[in-house]
Residue, then its C-alpha position, 0 to 999 in steps of 0.5 A: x909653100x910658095x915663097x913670100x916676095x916683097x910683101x909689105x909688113x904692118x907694125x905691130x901695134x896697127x899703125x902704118x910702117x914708115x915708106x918711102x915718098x912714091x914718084x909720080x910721072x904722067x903717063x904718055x897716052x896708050x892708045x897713041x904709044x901701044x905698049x911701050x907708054x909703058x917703059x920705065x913705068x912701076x906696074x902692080x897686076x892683080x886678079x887676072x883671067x884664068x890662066x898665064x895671060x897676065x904672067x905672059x903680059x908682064x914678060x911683055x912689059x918686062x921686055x918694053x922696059x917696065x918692072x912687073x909685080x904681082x899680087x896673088x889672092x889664090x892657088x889658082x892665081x899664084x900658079x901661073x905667077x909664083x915670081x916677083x909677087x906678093x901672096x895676100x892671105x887675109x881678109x878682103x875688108x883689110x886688102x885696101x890697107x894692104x894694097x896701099x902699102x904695096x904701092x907706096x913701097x913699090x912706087x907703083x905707076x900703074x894697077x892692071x886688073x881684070x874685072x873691076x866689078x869683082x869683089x876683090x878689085x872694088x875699092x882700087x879705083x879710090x885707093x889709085x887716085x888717092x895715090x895718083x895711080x892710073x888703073x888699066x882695066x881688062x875685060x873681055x873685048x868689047x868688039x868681038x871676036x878678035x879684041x880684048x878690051x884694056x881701058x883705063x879708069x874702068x870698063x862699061x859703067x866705069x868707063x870714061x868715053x863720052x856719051x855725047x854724039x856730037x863728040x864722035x860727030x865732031x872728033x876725028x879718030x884713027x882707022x882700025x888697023x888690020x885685024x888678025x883672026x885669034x879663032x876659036x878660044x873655046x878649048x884654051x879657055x876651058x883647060x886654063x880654067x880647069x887647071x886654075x880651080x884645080x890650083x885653088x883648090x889645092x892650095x885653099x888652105x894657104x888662102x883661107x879667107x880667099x872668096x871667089x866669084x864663082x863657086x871655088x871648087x874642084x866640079x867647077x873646071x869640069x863645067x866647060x866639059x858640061x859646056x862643050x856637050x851643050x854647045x853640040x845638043x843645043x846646035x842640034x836641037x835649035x836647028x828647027x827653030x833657027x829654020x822657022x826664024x830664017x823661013x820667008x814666011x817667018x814671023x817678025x821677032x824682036x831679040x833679047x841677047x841674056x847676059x851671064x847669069x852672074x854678070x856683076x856689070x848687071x848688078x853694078x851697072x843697071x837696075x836689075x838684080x839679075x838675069x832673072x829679073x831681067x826677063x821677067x821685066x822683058x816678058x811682062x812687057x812684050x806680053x802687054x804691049x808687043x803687037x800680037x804677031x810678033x815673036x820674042x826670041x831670047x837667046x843664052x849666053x854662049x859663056x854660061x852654057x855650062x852654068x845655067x838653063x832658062x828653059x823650065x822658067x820660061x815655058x811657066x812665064x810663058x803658061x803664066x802670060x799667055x804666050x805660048x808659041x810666042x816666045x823661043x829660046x836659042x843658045x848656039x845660033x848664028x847671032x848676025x843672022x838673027x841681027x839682021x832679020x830681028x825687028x828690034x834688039x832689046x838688052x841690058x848692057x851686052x856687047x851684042x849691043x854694039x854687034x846690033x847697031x853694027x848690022x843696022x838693027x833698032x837696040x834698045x839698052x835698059x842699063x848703063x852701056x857705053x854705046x847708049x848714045x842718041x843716034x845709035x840707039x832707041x830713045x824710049x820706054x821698053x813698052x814703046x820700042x815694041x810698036x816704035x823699034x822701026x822708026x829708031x835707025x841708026x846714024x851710020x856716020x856716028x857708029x862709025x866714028x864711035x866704033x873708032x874711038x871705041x876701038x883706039x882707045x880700049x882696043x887691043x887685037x888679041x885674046x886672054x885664052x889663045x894667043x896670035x902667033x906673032x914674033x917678039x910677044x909671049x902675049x900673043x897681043x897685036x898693038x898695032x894702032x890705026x892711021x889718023x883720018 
């Protein structure tokens, strides 16, 4: 079995093993210094993306100057990070303990993690600033396709910036850098994915209580195969009505970009308990309130082809609600050509959101995103946005500057899946920062 390192041992009668006194340092502004704030820093990493993106990261940082350890929940997690690591083998509700322990007795400065709605990661943030830890959250980027996000504190709901249009109006940012093109993911992520559940798997008798957020089993790399086929046949299949939509004579339509089906930013992040709900609450409404010659147009996550299909549901709202013709339902369409014909956009807390206000189109955000600010985004009710979406524009000059400070601050050219070619990273990460204004 893999080799145990460095992990902190708990007295046995329960109480906590005497450690030595953390350092604590304030920590330079990344955004400003890249990679290198972190020179001579202690960091942590915990879940990562499928694959070696966090063991390519942490030679990265290794390389910069700081030291790197690793704490692996599953065989999944441990393949791509066997070295300067801890194996956790118990239960989640005794983890926090465990993680404090590791901290105090690494004098760690920094907890990296992907994802911090997952099961696993809540419950760090409090665990960090007890310890006056800063916290570097990953996820996927929020301005696509060429970044990834790493923001510190939390990402979306969690996330620090302000959402006062007077600070972007007000604050200068730097200019995005020149972007490099990271091209399609879609292959590296799907056989990264498949070699991690494989890994899990195989090795789900060394992590017995390990419990994942998606179904941790040998079919599940085998769903980005499922996925693969989708992506051909719906392309195929939604051509028609990507014709009717981009036809002179098209009817006016409003867009619903739905999220993963079992997307934790909307259950933490809104008041919906799921897609499902979601659409529900969005078909009611459109039934009720929508004008009459106005289409709605709900289009799949293009990362949950392989797991789910509204179809069968929605053609029974559809009978249920007196809408038939009325609703249409795309997957693998051109999403800024949808953006740029669509009346308005309606979502709960997607990224599409920003890609929305980014092509001038009225969004309105039912949950709690970062780019829910007066200026950029609609003011009202659902029921009101149907006959009012026009009359919600975008402030250009706001956007603007919101996207800079968004892109400075949480930004980092690169992708989790397949890495830029460029020299002195195994990362694969551009951190290439912008010019002041």
């Amino acid at each position: 079995m893999p080799e145990e390192v460095g992990v902190p041992r708990l007295a046995a009668t329960g109480e906590r093993t005497t450690l030595p006194p953390r350092r604590t340092r304030p920590l330079p502004v990344i955004a400003g210094e890249g990679i290198y704030a972190f020179r001579n820093r202690n960091i942590l990493m915990l879940q990562g993306p499928v694959g070696p993106f966090f063991a390519r990261l942490a030679q990265d940082l290794r390389w910069a100057g700081a030291n790197v350890h690793k704490i692996n929940f599953n065989g999944g997690d441990w393949l791509f990070f066997p070295r300067n690591c801890s194996n956790y083998h118990g239960r989640a509700e005794a983890f926090p303990r465990f993680l404090e322990e590791v901290c105090i007795a690494r004098r760690i400065d920094v907890i990296m993690l992907f994802g911090d709605c997952r099961p696993i990661h809540q419950g760090v943030a409090a665990i960090a600033e007890s310890l006056n830890i800063r916290v570097e959250v990953f996820e996927e980027g929020y301005v696509r396709p060429d970044f990834i996000t790493m923001e510190t504190h939390g990402v979306n709901g969690h996330s620090a910036l302000p959402r006062s249009p007077i600070f972007y109006l007000n604050t200068p940012a730097p200019s995005p850098p020149r972007t490099l093109s990271v091209g399609s993911s879609m292959w590296h992520a799907g056989i990264w994915a498949m070699v991690y559940y494989f890994a899990a798997v195989l090795l789900w008798s060394w992590f017995p209580f390990y419990r994942h957020h998606r179904p941790l089993s040998w079919f599940e790399g085998l769903r980005w195969i499922r996925g693969w086929y989708r992506k051909h046949w719906y392309t195929w299949k939604g051509r028609p009505l990507m014709a009717r939509l981009t036809a002179d004579d098209a009817p006016p339509f409003f867009l619903v970009p739905l999220q993963v089906h079992n997307d934790a930013q909307v259950r933490v992040h809104s008041d919906f308990e799921g897609v499902k709900s979601f659409i529900e609450h969005i078909t009611h409404s459109f039934a009720a309130h929508a004008p009459k010659d106005t289409v709605l147009v709900l289009k799949h996550h293009p990362m949950d082809r392989a797991y789910s299909n509204y179809g069968i549901y929605l053609r029974a709202l559809a009978r249920r609600l007196n809408l038939k013709g009325r609703i249409i339902y795309l997957h693998d369409e051109h999403l800024p050509t949808l953006l740029m014909r669509a009346r308005g956009v309606v979502t709960i807390n997607s990224t599409t959101g920003i890609s929305a206000i980014h092509h001038g189109c009225p969004t309105l955000a039912l949950g709690d995103a970062i780019y829910r600010i007066d200026g950029m985004t609609a003011s009202c009710t659902l029921d009101e946005f149907w006959s009012t979406a026009q009359s919600y524009q975008i402030h250009r000059e706001l956007y603007r500057r919101f996207r800079n400070h968004l892109i400075h601050r949480t930004q980092i050219n690169g992708n989790f899946y397949r890495r830029l070619r460029l020299p002195g990273t195994l990362s694969g990460l551009n951190w290439a920062r912008g010019d002041e204004e």
